[in-house]
GUBAZA-900761 format. One line per field, with one value per residue (C-alpha): residue number from 1; residue in three letters; x, y, z. Coordinates in steps of 0.001 Angstrom, whole numbers, plus 524288, in hexadecimal, padded with zeros to 5 digits. Last residue first. Layout:
N
resi <- c(NUM_...)
resn <- c(ALA_...)
x <- c(X_...)
y <- c(Y_...)
z <- c(Z_...)
# end
This chain:
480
resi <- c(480_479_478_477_476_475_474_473_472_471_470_469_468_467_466_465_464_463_462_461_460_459_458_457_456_455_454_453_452_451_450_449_448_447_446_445_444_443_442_441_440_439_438_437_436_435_434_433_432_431_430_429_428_427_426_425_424_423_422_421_420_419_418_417_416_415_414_413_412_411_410_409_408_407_406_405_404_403_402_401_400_399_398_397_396_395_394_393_392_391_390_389_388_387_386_385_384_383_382_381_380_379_378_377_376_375_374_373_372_371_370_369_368_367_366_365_364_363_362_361_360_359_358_357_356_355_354_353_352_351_350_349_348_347_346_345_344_343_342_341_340_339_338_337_336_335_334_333_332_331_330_329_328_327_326_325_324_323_322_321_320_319_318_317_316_315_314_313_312_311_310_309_308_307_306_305_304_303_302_301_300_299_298_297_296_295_294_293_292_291_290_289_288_287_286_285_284_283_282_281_280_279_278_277_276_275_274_273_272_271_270_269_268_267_266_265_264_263_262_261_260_259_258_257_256_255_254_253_252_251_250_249_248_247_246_245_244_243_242_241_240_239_238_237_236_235_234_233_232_231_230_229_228_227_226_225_224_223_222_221_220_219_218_217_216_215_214_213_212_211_210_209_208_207_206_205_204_203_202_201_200_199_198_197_196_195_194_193_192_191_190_189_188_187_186_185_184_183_182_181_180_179_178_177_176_175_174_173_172_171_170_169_168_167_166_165_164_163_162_161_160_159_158_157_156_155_154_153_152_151_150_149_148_147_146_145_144_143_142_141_140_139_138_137_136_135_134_133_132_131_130_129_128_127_126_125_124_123_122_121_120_119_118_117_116_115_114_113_112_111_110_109_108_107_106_105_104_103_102_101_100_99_98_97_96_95_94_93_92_91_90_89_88_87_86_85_84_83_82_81_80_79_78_77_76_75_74_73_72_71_70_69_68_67_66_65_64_63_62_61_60_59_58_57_56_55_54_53_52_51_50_49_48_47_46_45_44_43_42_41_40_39_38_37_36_35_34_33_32_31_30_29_28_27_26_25_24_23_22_21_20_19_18_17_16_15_14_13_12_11_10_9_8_7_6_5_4_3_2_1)
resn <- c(UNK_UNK_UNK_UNK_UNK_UNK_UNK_UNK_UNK_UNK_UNK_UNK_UNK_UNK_UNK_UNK_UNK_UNK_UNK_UNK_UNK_UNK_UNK_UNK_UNK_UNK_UNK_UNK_UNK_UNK_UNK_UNK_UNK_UNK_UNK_UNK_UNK_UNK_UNK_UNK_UNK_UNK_UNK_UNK_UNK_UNK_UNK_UNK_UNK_UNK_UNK_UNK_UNK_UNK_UNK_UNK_UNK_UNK_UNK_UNK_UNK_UNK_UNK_UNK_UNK_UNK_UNK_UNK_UNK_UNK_UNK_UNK_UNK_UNK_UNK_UNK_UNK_UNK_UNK_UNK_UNK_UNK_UNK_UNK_UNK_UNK_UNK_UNK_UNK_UNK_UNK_UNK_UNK_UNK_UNK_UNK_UNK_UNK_UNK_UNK_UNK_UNK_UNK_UNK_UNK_UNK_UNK_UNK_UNK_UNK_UNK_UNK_UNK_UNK_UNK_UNK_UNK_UNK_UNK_UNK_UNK_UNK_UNK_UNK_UNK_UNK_UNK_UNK_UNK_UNK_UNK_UNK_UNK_UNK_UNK_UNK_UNK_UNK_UNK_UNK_UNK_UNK_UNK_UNK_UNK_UNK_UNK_UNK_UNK_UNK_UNK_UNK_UNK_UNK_UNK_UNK_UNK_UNK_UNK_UNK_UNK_UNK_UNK_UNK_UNK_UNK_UNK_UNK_UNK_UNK_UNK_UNK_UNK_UNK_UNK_UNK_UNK_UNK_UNK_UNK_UNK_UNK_UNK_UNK_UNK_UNK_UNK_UNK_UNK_UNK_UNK_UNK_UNK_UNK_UNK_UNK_UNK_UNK_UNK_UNK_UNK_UNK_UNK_UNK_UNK_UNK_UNK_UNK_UNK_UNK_UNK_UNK_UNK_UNK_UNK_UNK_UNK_UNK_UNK_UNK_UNK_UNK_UNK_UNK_UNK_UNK_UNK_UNK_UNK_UNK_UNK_UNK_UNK_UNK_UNK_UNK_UNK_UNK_UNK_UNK_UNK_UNK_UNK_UNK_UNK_UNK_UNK_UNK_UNK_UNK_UNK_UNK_UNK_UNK_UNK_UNK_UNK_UNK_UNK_UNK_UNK_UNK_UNK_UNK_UNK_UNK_UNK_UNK_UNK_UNK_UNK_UNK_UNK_UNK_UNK_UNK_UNK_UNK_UNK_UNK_UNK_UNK_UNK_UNK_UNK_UNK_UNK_UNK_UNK_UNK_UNK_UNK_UNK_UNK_UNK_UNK_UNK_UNK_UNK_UNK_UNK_UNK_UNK_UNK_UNK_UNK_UNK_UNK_UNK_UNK_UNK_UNK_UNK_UNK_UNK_UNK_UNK_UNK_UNK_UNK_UNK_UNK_UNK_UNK_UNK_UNK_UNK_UNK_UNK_UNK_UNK_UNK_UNK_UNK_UNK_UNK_UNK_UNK_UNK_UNK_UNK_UNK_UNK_UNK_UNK_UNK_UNK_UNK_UNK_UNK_UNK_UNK_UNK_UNK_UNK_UNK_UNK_UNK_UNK_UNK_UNK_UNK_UNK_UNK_UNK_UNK_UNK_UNK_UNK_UNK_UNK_UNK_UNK_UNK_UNK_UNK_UNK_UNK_UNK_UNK_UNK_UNK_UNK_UNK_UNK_UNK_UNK_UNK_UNK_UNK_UNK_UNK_UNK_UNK_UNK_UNK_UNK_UNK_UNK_UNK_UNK_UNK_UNK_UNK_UNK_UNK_UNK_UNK_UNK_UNK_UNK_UNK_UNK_UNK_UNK_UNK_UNK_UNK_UNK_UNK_UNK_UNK_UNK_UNK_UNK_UNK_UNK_UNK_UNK_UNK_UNK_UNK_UNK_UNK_UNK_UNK_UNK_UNK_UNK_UNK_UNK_UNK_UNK_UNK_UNK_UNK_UNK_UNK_UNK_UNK_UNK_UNK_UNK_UNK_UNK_UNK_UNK_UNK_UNK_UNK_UNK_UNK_UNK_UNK_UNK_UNK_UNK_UNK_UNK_UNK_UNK_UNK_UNK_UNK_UNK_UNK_UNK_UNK_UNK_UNK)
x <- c(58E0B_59BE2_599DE_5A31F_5A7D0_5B2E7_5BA37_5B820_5B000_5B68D_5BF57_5B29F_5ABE3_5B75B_5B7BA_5AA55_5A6A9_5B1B3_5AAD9_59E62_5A028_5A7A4_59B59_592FE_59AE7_5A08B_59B43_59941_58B48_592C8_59CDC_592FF_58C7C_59ADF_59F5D_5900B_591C9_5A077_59B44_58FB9_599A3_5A0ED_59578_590BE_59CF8_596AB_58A65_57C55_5798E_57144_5645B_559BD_54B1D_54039_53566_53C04_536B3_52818_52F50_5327C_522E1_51CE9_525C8_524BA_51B31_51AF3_50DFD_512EA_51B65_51274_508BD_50F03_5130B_51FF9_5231D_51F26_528D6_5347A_53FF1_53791_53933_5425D_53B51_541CF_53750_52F72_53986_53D1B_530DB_52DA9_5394D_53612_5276F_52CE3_539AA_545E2_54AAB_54676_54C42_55917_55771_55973_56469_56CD9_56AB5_56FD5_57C81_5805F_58E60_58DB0_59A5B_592C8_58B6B_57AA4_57237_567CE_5645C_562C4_55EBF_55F11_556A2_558F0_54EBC_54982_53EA1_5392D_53B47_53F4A_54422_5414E_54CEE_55581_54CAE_543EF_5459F_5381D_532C3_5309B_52813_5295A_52158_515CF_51D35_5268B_51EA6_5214A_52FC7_5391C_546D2_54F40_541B0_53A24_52F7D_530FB_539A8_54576_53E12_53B2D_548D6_54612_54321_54FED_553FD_5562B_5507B_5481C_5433D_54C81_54AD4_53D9E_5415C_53FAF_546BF_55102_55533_551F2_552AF_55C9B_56638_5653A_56A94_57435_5792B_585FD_58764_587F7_57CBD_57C9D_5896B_58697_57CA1_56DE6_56965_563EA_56FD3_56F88_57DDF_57A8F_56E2A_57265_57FAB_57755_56ECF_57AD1_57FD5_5766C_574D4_584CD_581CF_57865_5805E_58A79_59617_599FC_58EE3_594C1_59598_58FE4_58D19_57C81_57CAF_580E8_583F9_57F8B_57442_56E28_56099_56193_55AAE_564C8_5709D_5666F_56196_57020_576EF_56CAA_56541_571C3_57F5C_57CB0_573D2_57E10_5888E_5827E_58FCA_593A0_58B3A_580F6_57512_56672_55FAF_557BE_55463_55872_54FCE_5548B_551E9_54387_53C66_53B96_5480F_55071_5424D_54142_54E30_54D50_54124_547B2_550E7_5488B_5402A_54ECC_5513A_54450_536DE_5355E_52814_52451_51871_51AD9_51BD4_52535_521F3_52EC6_52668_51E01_52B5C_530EF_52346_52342_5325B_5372E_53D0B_5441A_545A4_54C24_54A59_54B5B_54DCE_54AF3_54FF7_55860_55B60_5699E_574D2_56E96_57624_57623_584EC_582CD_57A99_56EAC_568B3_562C5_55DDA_555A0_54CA0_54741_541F8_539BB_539A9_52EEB_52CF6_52E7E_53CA1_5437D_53892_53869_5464D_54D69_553B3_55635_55FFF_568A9_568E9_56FAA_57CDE_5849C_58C1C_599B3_59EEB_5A2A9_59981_59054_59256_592D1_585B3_57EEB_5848E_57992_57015_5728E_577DA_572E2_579C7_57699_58090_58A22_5975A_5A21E_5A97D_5A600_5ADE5_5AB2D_59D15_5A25B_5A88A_59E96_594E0_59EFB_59FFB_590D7_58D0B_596E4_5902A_583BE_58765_58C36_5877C_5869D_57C9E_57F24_5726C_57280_56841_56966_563B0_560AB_55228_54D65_5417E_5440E_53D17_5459A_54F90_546CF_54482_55271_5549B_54954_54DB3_55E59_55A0F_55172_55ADB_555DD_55F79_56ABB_5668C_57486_572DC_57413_577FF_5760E_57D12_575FF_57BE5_57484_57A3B_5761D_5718F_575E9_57C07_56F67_56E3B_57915_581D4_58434_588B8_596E4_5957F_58C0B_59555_59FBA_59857_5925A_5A0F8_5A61C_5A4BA_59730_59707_58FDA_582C5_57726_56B81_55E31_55430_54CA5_5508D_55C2F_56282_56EB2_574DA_581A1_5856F_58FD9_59C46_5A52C_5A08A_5A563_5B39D_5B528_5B454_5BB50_5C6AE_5C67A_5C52B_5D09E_5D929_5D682_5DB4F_5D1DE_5D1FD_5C4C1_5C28C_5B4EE_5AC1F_5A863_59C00_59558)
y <- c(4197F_41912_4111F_41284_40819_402B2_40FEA_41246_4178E_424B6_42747_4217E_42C68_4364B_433E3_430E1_43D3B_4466F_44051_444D7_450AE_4520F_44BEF_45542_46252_46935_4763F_47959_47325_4662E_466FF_46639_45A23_451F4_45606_4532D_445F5_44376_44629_43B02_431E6_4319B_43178_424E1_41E81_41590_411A6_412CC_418FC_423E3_42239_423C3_42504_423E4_420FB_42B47_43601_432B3_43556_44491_4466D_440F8_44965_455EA_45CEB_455B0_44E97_44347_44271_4461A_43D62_430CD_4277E_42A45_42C25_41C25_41901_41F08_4239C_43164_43DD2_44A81_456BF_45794_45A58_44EBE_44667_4487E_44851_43BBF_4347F_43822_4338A_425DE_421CF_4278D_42E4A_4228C_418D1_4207E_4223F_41478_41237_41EFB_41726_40B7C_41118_4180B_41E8B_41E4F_41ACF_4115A_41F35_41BE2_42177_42901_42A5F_43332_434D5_434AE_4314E_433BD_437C7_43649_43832_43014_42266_42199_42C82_43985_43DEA_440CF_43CB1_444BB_4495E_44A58_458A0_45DD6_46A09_4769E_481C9_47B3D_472E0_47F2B_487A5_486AD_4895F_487BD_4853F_47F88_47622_4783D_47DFE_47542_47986_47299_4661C_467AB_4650B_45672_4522A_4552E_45CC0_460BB_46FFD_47690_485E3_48C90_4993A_4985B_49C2C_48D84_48638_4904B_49088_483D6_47A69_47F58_48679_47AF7_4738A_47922_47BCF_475D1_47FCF_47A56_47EE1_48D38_490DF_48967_493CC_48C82_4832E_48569_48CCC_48770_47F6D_47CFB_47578_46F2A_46B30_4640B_45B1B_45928_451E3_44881_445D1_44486_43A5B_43335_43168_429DD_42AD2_42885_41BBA_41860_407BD_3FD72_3F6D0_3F494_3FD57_40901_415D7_423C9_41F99_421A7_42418_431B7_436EC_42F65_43923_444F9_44304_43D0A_448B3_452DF_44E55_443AA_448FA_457F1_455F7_44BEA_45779_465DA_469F9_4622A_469B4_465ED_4682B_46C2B_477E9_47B73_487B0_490F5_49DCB_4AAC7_4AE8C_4AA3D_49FB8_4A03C_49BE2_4956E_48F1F_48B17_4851B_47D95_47871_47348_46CD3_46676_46118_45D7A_45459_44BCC_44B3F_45825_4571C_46409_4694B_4763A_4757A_480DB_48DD4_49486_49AA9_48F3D_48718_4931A_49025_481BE_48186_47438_468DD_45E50_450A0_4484F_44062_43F61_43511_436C3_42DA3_4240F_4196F_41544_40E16_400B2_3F536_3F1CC_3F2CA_3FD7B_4064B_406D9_412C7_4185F_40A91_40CCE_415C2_40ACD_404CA_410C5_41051_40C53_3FED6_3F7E8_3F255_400F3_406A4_3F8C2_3FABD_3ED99_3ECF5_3FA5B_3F855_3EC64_3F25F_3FE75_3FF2A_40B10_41361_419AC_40E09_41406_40CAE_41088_4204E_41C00_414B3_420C3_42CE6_42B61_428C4_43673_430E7_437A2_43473_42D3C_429D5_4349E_42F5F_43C97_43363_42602_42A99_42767_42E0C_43C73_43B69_43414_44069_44B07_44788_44460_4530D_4594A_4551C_4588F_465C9_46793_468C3_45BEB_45897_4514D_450CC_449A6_43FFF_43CB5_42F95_42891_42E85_42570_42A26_4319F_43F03_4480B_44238_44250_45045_45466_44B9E_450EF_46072_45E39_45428_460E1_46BB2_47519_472D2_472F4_47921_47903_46BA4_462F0_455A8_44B73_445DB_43E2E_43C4B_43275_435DD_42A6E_42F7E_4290E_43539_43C2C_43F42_442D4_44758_4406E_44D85_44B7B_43E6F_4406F_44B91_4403C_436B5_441B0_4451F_452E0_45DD1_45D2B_46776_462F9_4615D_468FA_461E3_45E2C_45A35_44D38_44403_448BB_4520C_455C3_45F58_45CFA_46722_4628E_46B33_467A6_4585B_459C6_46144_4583E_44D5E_452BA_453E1_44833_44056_44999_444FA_4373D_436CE_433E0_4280C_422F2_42DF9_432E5_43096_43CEA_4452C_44EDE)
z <- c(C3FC8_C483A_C54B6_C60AE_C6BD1_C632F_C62ED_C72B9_C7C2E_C7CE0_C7292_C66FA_C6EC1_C6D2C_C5DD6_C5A21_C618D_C5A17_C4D0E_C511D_C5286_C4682_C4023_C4626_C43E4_C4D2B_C50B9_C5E93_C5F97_C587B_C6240_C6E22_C6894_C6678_C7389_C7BCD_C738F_C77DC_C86EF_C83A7_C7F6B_C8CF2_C940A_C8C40_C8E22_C9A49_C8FF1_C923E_C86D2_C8667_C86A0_C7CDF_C7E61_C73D7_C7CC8_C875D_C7FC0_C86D0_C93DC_C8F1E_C8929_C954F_C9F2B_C95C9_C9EA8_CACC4_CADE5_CAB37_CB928_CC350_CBBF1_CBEBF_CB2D2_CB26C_CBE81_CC077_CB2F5_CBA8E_CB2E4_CB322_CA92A_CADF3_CB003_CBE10_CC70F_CBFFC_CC002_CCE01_CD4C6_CCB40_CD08E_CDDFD_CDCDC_CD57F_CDDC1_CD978_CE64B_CEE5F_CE626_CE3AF_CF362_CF5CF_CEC1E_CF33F_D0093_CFAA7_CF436_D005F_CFC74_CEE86_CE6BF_CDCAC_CDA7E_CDC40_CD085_CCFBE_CC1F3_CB6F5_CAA13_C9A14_C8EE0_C81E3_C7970_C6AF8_C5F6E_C53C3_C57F1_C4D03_C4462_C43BB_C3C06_C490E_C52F9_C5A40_C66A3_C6C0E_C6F12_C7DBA_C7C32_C85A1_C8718_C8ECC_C96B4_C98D6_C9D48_CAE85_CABFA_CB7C6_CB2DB_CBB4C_CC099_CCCEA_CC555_CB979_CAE6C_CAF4B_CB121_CA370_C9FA1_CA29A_C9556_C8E08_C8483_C75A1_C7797_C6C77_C6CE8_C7665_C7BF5_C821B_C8F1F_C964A_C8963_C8B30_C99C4_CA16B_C9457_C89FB_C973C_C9FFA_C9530_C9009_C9E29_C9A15_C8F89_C809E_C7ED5_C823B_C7C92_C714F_C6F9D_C6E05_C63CF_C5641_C5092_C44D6_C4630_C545B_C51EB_C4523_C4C81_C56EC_C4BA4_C44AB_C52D9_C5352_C42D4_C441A_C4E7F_C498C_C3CB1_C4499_C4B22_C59F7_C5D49_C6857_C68DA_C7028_C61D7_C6408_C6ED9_C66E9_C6D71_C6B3D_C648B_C56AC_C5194_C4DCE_C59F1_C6232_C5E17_C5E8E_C6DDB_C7059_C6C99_C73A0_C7EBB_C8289_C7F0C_C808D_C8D17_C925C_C9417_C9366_C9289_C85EC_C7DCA_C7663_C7CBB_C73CF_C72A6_C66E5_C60C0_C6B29_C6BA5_C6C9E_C6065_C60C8_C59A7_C49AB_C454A_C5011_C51C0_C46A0_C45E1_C521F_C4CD4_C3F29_C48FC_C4FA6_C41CE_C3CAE_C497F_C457F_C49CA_C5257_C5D51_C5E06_C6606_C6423_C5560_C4F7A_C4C9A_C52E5_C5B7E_C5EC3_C60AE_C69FF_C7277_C71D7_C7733_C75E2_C7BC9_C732F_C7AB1_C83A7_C8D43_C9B66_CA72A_CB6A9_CC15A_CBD01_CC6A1_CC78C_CC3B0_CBCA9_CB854_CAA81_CA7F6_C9E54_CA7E4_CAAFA_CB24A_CA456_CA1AA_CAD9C_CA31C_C9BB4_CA649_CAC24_CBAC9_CC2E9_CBB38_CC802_CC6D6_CCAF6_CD485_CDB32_CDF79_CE3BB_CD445_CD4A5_CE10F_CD8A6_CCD21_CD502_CCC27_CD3A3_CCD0B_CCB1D_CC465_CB879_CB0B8_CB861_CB690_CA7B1_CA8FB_CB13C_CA943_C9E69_CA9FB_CAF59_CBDBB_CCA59_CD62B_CE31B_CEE3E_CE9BF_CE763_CEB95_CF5FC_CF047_CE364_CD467_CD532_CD72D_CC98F_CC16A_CC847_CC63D_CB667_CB4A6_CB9F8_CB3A0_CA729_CAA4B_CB20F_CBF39_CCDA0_CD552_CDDE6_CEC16_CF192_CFE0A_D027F_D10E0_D147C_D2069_D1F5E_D154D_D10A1_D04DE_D0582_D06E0_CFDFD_CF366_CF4E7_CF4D4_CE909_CE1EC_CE579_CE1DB_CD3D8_CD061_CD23C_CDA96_CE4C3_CDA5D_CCDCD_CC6F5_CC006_CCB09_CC6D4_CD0E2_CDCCC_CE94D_CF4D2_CFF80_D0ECF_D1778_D240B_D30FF_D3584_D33D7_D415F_D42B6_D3856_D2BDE_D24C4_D2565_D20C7_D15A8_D0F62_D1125_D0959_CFF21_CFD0B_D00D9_CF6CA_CF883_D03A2_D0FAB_D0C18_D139A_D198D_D13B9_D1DFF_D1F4E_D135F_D1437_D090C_D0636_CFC5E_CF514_CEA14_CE41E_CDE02_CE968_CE6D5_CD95C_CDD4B_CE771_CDC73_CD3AC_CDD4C_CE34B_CD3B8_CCFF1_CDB6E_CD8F1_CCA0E_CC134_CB90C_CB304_CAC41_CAF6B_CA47D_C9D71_CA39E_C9AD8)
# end
C-alpha cells in the first residue's frame, strides 16, 4: 500500500529510484499504422520519443501512457484495449506508447507518485485508482481538466453517470480525470460446494452471523480440501485488505471511516471492534485459508483465478470484476462459471437498514501536471473513453460502466453478473476523499493483518488509534 512520499528526498535517491522504475517498465509503442519496437524504458518517454522521431514520422507526437500490469503483460487487458484503441484513433500525428509498469497494488501507487514528480519520467496519460486520485492532487502531480470536460458533450450530456464523477473529484472540487470502469462488492459463491454442504444455492445472507454459520457448514460437511471463506487481510494485497474487507464490515455496522459532520477519523468505536471480531472469528475457527496463503500479495489472484475456478473455496468477500478472469481471453478461462457461481449482497452487520452494502472503487485516465503534450493526451482520453470503446473495455474486463449509454446497451446486460454488480451500487460507499486517506488505509491493512496473526481486536485497535491520531493529528481523530 502506498505511504505519502516524504516531502524531502535527497536528489540522488529520487535519480536513482527513478532509473531503477523506468529499468523495471515495460514500454511498447504503438502508431496508429504499424507498431514499432521501444527503446528500453529506462530512458525517459521524452528522450525515448526523440531517438525514435525518425523520418518520416519526425513530426509525430509521442503520447505515454502508464498503468498497472499485474504480471500478464501483452495479454493483459489494459495492454490489448489500448493497442486497439490506438489503432484506430484517427489522428495520424500521434504515436501512442505503452509504458506499463510491473509491480503489485501497493508498489504500483509508490513508483507512480514517484515517476509523476519529474518531467523526465511524467507519462502523458496515467491511470489513477480513484482512492489515490485526491491525494495524488493534493500533491500537485495532476492536472485539473474542468476546463476540457466542460467543452466535451460526452461529460454535460448525461453520458456518464453523475454520481460516479465524484470518484474524479477531489477536495478542492476540481476534477483530475475521467473514470473509466467502477466495481462493487459482494460475496461470490460456489453453488455446487453449497449443495454439498446442504445449504441454499441461491443465498442471499441477512446478517454477518447467517455468513458465518455458512462458513461453518461448509468447514463441516463440504470437502477437506475446501476453504470456508476467503477474504484479504494482509498488508501485501494493499487496497484489497483496507477496502473489500475492513471497510465492507466497518460500513456494514453503520459507521464510517471518517466523519464529515466533525472532519475527524473516527479511531475507536464499537464499529470497529464488531469489524475486526468478525476477522478474528474467521481465523480463530479456522474458516479461512493458511495465513500463508492470505496474507501473500497474490491473495487475490490465488481466491479468484485458482480456488473459486477448482472448487476449493466455498465463500469469497470480493469484488465484481473478478469475472473477467474467467472469460476466454481472461487469466483464468472458465466457460461454467455463470452457472456455478452466485454473487450474494453484503449484508450488514445485524441486518440493518438499508439491509446490505458495497463500496465502490475505480479508475481514471488522468493527465500528470509534468506531462509533456497535455492537449494531445486530453484528445485521446475522449477518444479512448468514448461509448463503443468504453463498452469494449468493460465488457472484456468484467468491470461495470461509468457511462449511463453502456449501460443500457445490450452488449453490456447481457454479461452474467453485470445487472446483479450495478444493482449493488444503490447502497454504495466511497472512501473518503481525503489527502490522508492513503496514509490511514496502510494503518487499516496493519491493524487487519495483526488480528489474522493473533492480536486481539481491541489491542488492534488501540495500536490504530495511536499511529492514526500520529498521522493526521490529535485534534483530527474521533473516539466513540
Amino acid at each position: 500500500m502506498y505511504r505519502s512520499s516524504k516531502k524531502m528526498l535527497s536528489i540522488s535517491t529520487c535519480v536513482l529510484c527513478a532509473s531503477m522504475l523506468f529499468g523495471c517498465s515495460k514500454g511498447t509503442e504503438t502508431t496508429t499504422t504499424t507498431a514499432s519496437t521501444s527503446t528500453p524504458a529506462a530512458t525517459s518517454a521524452a528522450t525515448a520519443a526523440a531517438k525514435e522521431s525518425k523520418a518520416p514520422d519526425a513530426a509525430k507526437k509521442t503520447i505515454t501512457i502508464t498503468y498497472r500490469d499485474d504480471g500478464t503483460g501483452e495479454n493483459g487487458t489494459l495492454y490489448k484495449w489500448i493497442k486497439d484503441v490506438a489503432a484506430s484513433y484517427p489522428n495520424k500525428d500521434v504515436v501512442i506508447k505503452q509504458t506499463p509498469i510491473q509491480a503489485s497494488e501497493g508498489d504500483y501507487f509508490a513508483k507512480i507518485a514517484l515517476a509523476l514528480k519529474s518531467k523526465d519520467t511524467a507519462p502523458d496519460i496515467v491511470t489513477e485508482d480513484t482512492f489515490m486520485l485526491n491525494s495524488d492532487a493534493s500533491a500537485g502531480l495532476l492536472s485539473p481538466i474542468d476546463d476540457k470536460v466542460k467543452g466535451w458533450t460526452d461529460w454535460t450530456n448525461g453520458s456518464f453517470i453523475e454520481a460516479m464523477k465524484k470518484g474524479v473529484t477531489a477536495a478542492d472540487g476540481k476534477i483530475y480525470g475521467v473514470p473509466y470502469n467502477t466495481d462493487s462488492r459482494g460475496l461470490w459463491y460456489n453453488k455446487q460446494i453449497f449443495k454439498q454442504a446442504g445449504l441454499p444455492e441461491d443465498w442471499k445472507p441477512k446478517t454477518w452471523d447467517e455468513v458465518l454459520s455458512a462458513a461453518r457448514t461448509i468447514k463441516e460437511k463440504a470437502a477437506k480440501d475446501v476453504v470456508p471463506i476467503w477474504m484479504n487481510m494482509g498488508k501485501a494485497t494493499g487496497e484489497a485488505t483496507s477496502m473489500q474487507t475492513y471497510e465492507m464490515l466497518l460500513y456494514g455496522t453503520g459507521e464510517r471511516l471518517y466523519d464529515d459532520a466533525s472532519s475527524k477519523w473516527i479511531v475507536k468505536s464499537q464499529g470497529i471492534m464488531d469489524a475486526l471480531s468478525f476477522v478474528d472469528s474467521v481465523n480463530k475457527e479456522k474458516l479461512g485459508p493458511p495465513l500463508s496463503k492470505v496474507l501473500n500479495g497474490q491473495a487475490g489472484n490465488s481466491s479468484s483465478r485458482e480456488y473459486l475456478p477448482k472448487g476449493k473455496l466455498g465463500i469469497s468477500l470480493d469484488g465484481s470484476w473478478i469475472a473477467g478472469n474467467y472469460l476466454p481471453n481472461g487469466a483464468a478461462p472458465w466457460p461454467e462459471y455463470k452457472d456455478v457461481l452466485g454473487f450474494a449482497p453484503m449484508p450488514t452487520s445485524k441486518g440493518q437498514a438499508p439491509g446490505s452494502i458495497t463500496l465502490a472503487g475505480g479508475w481514471a485516465l488522468s493527465i500528470p501536471t509534468n506531462a509533456q503534450h497535455k492537449d494531445e493526451a486530453w484528445d485521446f482520453i475522449k477518444y479512448a473513453l468514448n461509448k463503443e470503446n468504453t463498452q469494449k473495455l468493460v465488457v472484456a474486463s468484467g468491470n461495470i460502466t461509468v457511462r449511463a449509454d453502456v449501460a443500457k446497451d445490450p452488449g453490456y446486460t447481457q454479461m452474467p453478473f453485470n445487472a446483479i454488480a450495478t444493482d449493488y451500487l444503490k447502497n454504495a460507499e466511497f472512501r473518503p476523499a481525503r489527502d490522508k486517506y492513503p496514509e490511514v488505509s496502510t494503518q487499516i491493512q496493519t491493524m487487519v493483518e495483526s488480528v489474522a496473526t493473533g492480536t486481539s481486536p481491541a489491542d488492534a485497535m488501540k495500536k490504530y488509534q495511536q499511529d492514526v491520531t500520529r498521522i493526521v493529528g490529535e485534534d483530527k481523530v474521533s473516539v466513540k
